[in-house]
ZASEGU-102712 format. One record per residue (C-alpha): residue in one letter; x, z, y. Coordinates in steps of 0.2 Angstrom, whole numbers, padded with zeros to 4 digits, always signed. Example, Ala and Ser with C-alpha at 12.3 -4.5 7.8 and 13.67 -1.06 7.14 Angstrom:
residues 2
a+0062+0039-0022/s+0068+0036-0005/
end
This chain:
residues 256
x+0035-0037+0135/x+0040-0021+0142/x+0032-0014+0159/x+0042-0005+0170/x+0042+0011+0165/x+0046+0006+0147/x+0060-0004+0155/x+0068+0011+0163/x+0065+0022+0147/x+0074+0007+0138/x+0089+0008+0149/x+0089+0029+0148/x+0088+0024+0129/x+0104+0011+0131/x+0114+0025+0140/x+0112+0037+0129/x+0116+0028+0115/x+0132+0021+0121/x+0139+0038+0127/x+0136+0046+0110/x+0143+0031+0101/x+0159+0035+0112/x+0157+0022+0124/x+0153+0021+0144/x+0138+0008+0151/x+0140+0001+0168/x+0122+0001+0176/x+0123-0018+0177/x+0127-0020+0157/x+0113-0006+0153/x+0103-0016+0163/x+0105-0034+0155/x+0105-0027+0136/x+0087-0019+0144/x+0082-0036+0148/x+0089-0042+0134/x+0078-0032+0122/x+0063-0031+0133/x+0052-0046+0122/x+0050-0033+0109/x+0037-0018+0106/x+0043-0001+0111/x+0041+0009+0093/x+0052-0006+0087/x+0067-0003+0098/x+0066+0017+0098/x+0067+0015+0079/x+0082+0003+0079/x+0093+0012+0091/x+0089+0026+0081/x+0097+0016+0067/x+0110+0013+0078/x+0115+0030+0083/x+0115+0036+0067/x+0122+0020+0056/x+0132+0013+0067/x+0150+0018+0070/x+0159+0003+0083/x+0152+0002+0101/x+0135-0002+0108/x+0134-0021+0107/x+0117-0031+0107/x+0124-0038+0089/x+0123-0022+0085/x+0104-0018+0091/x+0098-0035+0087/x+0103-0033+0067/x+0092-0016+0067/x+0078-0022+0076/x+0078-0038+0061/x+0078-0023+0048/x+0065-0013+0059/x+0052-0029+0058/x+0056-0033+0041/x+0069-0047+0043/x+0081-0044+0031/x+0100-0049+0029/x+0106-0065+0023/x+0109-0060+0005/x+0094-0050+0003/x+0083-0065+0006/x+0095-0076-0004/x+0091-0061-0018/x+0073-0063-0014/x+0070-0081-0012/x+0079-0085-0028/x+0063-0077-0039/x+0054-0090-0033/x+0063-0100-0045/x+0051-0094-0058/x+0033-0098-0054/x+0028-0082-0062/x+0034-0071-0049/x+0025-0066-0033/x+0036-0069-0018/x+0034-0058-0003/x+0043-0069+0010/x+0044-0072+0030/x+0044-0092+0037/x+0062-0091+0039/x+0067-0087+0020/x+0054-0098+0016/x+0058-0113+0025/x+0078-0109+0020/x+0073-0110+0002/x+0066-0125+0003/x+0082-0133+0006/x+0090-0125-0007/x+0076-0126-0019/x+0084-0143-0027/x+0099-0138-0027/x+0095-0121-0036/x+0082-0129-0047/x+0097-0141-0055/x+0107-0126-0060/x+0118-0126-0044/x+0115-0108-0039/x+0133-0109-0027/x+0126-0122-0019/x+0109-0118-0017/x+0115-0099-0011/x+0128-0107+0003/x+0116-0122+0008/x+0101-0105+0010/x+0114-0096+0018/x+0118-0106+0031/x+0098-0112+0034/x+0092-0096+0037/x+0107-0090+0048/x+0102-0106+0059/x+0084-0102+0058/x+0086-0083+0061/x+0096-0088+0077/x+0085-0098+0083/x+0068-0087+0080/x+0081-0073+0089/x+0084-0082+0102/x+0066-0086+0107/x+0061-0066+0103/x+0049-0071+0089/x+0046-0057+0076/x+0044-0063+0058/x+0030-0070+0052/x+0026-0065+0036/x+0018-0075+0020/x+0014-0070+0001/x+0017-0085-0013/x+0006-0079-0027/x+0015-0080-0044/x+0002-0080-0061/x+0009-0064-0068/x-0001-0051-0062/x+0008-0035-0067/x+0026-0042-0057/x+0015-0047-0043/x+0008-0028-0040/x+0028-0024-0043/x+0033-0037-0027/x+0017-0033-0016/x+0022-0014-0016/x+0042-0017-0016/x+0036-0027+0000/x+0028-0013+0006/x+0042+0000+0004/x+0057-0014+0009/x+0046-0014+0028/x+0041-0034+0025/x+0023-0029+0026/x+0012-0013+0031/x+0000-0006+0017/x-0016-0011+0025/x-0011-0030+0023/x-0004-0027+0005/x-0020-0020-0002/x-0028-0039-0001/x-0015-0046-0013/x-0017-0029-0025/x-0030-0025-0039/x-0044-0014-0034/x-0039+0004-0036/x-0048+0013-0050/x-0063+0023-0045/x-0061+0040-0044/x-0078+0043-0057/x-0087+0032-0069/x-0104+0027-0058/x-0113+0021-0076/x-0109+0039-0083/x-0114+0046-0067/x-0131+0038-0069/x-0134+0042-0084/x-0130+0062-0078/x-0113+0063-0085/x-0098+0066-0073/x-0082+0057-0078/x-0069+0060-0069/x-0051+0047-0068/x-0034+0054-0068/x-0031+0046-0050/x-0045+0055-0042/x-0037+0065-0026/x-0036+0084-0031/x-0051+0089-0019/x-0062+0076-0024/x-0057+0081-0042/x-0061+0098-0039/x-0079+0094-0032/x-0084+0083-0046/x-0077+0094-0060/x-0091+0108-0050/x-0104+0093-0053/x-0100+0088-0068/x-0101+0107-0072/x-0120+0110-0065/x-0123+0095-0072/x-0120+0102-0090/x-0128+0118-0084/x-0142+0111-0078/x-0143+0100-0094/x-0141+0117-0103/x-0156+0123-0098/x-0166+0109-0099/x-0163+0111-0119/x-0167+0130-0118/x-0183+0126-0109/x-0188+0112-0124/x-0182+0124-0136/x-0195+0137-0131/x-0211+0124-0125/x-0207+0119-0144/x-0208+0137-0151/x-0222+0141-0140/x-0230+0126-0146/x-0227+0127-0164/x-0234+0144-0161/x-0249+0137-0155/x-0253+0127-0166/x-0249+0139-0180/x-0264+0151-0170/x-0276+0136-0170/x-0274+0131-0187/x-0277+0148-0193/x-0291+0151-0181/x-0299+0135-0189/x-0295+0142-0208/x-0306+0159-0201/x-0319+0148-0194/x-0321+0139-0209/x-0321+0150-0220/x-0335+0159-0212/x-0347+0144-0211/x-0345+0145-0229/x-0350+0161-0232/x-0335+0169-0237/x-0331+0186-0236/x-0318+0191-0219/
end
């Protein structure tokens, strides 16, 4: 609910709208629309009048509001949800739903389900306007629920369409979506290699491409230093053995 300021920005908002849309408000019908709209959030009706200036082409009416206010929290048209509603036809699809398509489905479902798409659309159609009405009516904003379908490639495909059509923000979407791949391979990293994935965000990519570089660097002269305690030590024992020969050699008497 709106507090008092945000009740009298609405109605500036209301005014404004109307005279740009051609139309003159009286104080007292400014006033009711206000009241009118004031059960909803303030980011939601500053983005549906918005729609309203800028879509809308007839005069200020609450009709008018109301319908981009649905689109604003995700509650879409009649046919749209027909359109969505009707995958759930096939169990394989994810659903991405609110109550009110989903209870409207479920007096169509029979219908639908027995090849009668005309019927099942009109008996939807006429369910969802009723329960849209009402939910209206009592300012209740939609309520949002995910029906899970076994294929799991069409299900990321509904989840993020969800997410783009408004239906749901992204933070409640990542629950229902498959981990995203790691940025680097943690075994490889382990074991001193640096593998980086192609999603990797371009500054992380960059950092881990300068590891993975030192990395190699570093291994680099690891092997140098081997290389040359190897020599060194071949080199030794080369000394040693012919330090022995010249030792032996003299306990025997032979000539140096």
């Amino acid at each position: 609910m709106l507090d008092d300021s945000e009740l009298q920005w609405l109605v500036q908002q209301i005014v404004g709208t109307a005279e740009l849309l051609g139309q003159q408000l009286t104080p007292t019908a400014a006033a009711m629309l206000a009241e009118d709209l004031a059960a909803y959030t303030r980011p939601v009706l500053s983005a549906a009048l918005s729609r309203v200036r800028t879509e809308h082409a007839g005069k200020l009416t609450p009709k008018a509001v109301i319908e981009r206010i649905d689109e604003v929290m995700g509650r879409p048209a009649a046919n749209e949800a027909w359109a969505t509603a009707l995958s759930a036809l096939d169990e394989r699809n994810t659903v991405v739903w609110t109550e009110e398509m989903m209870l409207a489905w479920n007096t169509a479902q029979p219908l639908a389900a027995g090849g009668d798409l005309i019927g099942a659309r009109m008996a939807f159609k006429d369910a969802y306007e009723r329960l849209v009405r009402t939910a209206r009516e009592e300012r209740r904003t939609p309520v949002v629920t995910v029906s899970i379908g076994w294929d799991a490639a069409g299900r990321t495909a509904a989840i993020e369409n969800a997410v783009k059509l408004g239906y749901m923000p992204q933070s409640e979407a990542v629950a229902y979506l498959p981990p995203p791949e790691p940025s680097f391979n943690p075994l490889a990293l382990m074991a001193g290699r640096v593998e980086v994935s192609g999603n990797a965000p371009p500054e992380l990519r960059s950092r881990l491409l300068a590891l993975r570089d030192e990395f190699a660097q570093a291994a680099q002269r690891r092997e140098e230093e081997r290389e040359r305690a190897a020599a060194a030590a071949i080199a030794d024992t080369a000394e040693r053995k012919a330090e022995a020969q010249r030792l032996t050699e003299s306990a025997l008497g032979a000539p140096t």
